[in-house]
MDAnalysis code that builds the backbone (N, CA, C; Angstrom):
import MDAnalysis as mda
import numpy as np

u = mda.Universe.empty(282, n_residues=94, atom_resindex=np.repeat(np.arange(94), 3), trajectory=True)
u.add_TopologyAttr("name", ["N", "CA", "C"] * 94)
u.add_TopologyAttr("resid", np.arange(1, 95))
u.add_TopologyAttr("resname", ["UNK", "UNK", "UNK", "UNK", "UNK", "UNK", "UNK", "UNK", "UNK", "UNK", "UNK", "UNK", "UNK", "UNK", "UNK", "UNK", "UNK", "UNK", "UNK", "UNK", "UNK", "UNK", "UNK", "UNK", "UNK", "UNK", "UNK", "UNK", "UNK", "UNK", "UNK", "UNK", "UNK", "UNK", "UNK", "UNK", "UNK", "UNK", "UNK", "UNK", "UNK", "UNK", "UNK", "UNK", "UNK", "UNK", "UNK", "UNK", "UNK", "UNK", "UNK", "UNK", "UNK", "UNK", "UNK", "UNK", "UNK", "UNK", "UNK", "UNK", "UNK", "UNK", "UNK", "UNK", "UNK", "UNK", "UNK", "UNK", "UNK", "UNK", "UNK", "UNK", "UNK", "UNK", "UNK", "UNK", "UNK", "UNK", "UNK", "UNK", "UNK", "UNK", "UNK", "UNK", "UNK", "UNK", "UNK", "UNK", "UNK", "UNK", "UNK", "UNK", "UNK", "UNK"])
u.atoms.positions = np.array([
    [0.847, -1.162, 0.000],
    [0.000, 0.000, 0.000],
    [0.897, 1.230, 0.000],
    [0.316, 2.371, -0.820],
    [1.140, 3.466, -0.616],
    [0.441, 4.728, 0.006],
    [1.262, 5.430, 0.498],
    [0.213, 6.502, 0.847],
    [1.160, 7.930, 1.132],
    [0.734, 9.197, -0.160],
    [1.917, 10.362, -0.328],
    [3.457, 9.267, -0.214],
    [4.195, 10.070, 0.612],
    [5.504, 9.530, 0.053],
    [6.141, 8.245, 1.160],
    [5.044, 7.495, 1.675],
    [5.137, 6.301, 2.456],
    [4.616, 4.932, 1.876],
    [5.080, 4.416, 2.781],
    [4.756, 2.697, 1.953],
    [4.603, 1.771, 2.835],
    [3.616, 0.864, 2.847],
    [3.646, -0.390, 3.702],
    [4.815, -1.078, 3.478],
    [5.664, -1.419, 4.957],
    [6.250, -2.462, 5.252],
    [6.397, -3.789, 4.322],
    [5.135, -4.115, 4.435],
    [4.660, -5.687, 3.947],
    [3.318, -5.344, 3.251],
    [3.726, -6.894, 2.419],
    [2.180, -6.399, 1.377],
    [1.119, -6.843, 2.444],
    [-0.233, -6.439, 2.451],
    [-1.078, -6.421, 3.324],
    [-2.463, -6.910, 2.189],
    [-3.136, -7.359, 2.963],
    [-4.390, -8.080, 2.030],
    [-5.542, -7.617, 2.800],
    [-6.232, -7.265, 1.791],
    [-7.983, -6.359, 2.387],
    [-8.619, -7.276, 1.700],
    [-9.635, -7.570, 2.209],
    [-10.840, -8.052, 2.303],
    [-12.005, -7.199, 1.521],
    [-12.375, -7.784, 0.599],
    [-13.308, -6.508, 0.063],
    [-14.661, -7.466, -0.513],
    [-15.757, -7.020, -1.326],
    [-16.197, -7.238, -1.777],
    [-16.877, -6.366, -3.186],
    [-17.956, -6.814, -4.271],
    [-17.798, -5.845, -5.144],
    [-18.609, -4.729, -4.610],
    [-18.090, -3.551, -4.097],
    [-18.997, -2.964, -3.561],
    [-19.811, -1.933, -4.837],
    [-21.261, -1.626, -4.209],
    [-22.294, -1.332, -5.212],
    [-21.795, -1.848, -6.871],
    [-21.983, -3.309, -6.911],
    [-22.112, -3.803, -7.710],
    [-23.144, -4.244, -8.232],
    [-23.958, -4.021, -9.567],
    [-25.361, -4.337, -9.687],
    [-25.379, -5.135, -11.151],
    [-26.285, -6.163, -11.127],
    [-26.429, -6.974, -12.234],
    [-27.659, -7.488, -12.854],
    [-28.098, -7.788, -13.625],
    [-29.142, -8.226, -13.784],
    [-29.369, -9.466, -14.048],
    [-30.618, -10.502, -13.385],
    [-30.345, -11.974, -13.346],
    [-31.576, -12.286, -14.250],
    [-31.614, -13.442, -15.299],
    [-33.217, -13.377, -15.831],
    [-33.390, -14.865, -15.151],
    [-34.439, -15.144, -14.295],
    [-35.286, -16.716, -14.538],
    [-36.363, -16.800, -14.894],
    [-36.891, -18.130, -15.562],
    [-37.871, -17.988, -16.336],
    [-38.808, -18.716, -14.878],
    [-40.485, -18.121, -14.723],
    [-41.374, -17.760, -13.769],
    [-42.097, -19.324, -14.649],
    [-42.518, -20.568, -13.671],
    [-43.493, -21.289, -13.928],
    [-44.511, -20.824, -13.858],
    [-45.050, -19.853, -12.889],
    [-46.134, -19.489, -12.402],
    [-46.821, -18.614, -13.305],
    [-45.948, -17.914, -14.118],
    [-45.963, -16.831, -15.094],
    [-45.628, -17.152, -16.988],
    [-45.119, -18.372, -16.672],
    [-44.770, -18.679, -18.111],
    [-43.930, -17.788, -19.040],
    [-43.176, -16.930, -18.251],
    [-42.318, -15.884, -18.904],
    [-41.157, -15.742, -18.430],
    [-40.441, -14.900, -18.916],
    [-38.913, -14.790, -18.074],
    [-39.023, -14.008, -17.659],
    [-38.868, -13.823, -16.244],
    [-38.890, -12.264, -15.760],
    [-37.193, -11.406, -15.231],
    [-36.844, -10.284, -15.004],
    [-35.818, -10.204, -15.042],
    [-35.696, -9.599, -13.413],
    [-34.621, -9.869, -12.964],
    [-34.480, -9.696, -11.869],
    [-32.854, -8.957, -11.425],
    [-33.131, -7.568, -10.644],
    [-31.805, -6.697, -10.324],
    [-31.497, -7.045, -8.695],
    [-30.003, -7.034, -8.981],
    [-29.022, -7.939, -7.758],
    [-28.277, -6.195, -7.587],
    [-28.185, -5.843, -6.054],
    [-27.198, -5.060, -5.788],
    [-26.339, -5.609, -4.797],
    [-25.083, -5.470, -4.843],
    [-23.835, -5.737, -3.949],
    [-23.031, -4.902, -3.192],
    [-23.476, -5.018, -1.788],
    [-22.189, -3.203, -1.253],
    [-21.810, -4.141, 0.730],
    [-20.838, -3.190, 0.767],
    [-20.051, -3.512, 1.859],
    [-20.925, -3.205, 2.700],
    [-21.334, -3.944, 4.339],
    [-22.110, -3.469, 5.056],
    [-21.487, -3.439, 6.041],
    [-20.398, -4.159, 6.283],
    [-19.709, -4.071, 7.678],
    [-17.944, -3.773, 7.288],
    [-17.444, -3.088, 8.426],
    [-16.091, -3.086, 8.435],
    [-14.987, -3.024, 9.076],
    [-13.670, -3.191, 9.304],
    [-13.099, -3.215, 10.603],
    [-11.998, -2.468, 10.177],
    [-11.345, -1.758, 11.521],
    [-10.184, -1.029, 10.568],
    [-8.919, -1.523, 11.347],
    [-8.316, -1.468, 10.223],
    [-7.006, -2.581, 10.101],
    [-5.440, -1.073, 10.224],
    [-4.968, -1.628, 11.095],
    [-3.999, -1.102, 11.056],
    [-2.677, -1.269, 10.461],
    [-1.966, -0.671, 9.517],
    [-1.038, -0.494, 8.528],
    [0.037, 0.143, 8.662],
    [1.369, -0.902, 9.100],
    [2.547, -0.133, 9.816],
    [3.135, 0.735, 8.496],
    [3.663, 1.634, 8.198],
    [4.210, 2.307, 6.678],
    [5.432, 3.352, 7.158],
    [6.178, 2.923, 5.901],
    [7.923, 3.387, 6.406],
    [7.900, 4.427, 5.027],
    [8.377, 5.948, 5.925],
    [8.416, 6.903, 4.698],
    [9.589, 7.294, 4.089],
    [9.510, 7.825, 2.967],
    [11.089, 7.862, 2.069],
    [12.151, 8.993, 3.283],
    [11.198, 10.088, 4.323],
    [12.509, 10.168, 5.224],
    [12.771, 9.592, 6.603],
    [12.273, 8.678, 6.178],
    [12.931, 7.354, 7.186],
    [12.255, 7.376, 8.366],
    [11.044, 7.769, 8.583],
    [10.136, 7.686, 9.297],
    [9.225, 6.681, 9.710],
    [8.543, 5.939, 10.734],
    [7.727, 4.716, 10.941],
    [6.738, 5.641, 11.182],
    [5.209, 5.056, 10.447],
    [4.020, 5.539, 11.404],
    [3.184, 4.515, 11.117],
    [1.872, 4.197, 11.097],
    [0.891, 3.458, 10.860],
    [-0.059, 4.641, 10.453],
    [-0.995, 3.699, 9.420],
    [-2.062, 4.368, 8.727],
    [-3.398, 2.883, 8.964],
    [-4.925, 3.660, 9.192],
    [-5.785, 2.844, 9.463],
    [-6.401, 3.140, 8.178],
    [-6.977, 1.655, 7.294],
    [-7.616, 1.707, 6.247],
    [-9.232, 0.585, 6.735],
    [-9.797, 0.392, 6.361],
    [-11.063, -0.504, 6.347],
    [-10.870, -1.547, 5.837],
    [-10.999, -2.573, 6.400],
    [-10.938, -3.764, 5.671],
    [-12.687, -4.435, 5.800],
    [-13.212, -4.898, 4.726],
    [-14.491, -5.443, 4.481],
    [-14.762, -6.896, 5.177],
    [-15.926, -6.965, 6.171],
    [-16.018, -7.932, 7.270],
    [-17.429, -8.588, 6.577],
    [-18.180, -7.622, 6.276],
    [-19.311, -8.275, 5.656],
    [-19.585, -8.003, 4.327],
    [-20.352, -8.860, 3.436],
    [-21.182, -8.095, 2.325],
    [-22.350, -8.737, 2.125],
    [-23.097, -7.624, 1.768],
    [-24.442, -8.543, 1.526],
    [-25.131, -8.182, 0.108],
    [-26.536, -8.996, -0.625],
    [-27.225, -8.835, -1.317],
    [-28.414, -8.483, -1.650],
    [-28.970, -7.505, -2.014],
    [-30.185, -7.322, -2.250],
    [-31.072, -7.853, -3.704],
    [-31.727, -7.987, -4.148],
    [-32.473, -8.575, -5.263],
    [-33.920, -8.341, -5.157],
    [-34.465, -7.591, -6.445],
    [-36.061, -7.100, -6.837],
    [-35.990, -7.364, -8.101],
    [-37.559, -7.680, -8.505],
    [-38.039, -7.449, -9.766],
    [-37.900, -6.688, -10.298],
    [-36.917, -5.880, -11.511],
    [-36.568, -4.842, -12.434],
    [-37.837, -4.164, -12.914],
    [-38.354, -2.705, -12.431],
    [-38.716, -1.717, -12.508],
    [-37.743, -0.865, -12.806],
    [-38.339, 0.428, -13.039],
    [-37.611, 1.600, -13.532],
    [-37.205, 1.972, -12.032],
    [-35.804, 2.643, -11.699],
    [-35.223, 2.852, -11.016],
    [-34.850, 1.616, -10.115],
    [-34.969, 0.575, -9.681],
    [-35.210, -0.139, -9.063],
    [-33.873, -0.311, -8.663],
    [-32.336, -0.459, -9.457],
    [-30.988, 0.020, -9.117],
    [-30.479, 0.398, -8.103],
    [-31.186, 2.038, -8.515],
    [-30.956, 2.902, -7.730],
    [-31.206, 2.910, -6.000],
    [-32.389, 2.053, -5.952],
    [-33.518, 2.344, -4.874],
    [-32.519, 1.131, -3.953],
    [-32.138, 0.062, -4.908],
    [-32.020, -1.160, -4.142],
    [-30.062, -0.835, -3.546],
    [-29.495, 0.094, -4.321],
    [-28.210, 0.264, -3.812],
    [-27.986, 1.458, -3.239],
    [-29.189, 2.057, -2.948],
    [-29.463, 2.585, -1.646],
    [-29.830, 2.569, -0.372],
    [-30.668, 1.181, -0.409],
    [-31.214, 0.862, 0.478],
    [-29.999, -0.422, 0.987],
    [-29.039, -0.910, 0.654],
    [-28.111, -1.709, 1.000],
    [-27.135, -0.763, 1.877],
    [-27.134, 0.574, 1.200],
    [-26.018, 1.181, 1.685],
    [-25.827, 1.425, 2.792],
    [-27.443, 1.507, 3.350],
    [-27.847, 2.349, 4.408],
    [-28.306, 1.472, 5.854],
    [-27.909, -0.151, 5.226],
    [-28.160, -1.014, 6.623],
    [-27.299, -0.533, 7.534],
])
């Protein structure tokens, strides 16, 4: 990790997920005899912050705290107009 004119020690590994990631899924409805289409949103809901020892080019030690991703979760609705929007908002905000 870098950060201005410092650098992690050691490579360090975060935990992430795709955050507000949105897709669209189609299955076809027995009940309905059609395909209906269906929107998936993806966002980080939980997080922990990870501490990051970093050595600077004037030879300085400090630590820097970044977030590392503990949870993620999914939301999924029947594709309406806006429905995106509504659903990777409403994830954001658990």
């Amino acid at each position: 990790m870098k950060l201005d004119d410092c650098q992690s020690e050691n490579q360090i590994e975060l935990r992430y997920c795709e955050v507000n990631t949105f897709y669209f899924k189609s299955t076809y409805s027995l009940q309905r005899a059609a395909v209906e289409q269906e929107c998936v949103c993806c966002a980080a809901v939980e997080t922990e912050p990870l501490s990051v020892p970093v050595l600077c080019t004037n030879g300085t030690r400090s630590h820097h705290t970044v977030l590392s991703v503990t949870k993620c979760d999914c939301l999924s609705k029947r594709c309406t107009s806006n429905t995106i929007i509504k659903l990777c908002k409403n994830i954001s905000t658990r």
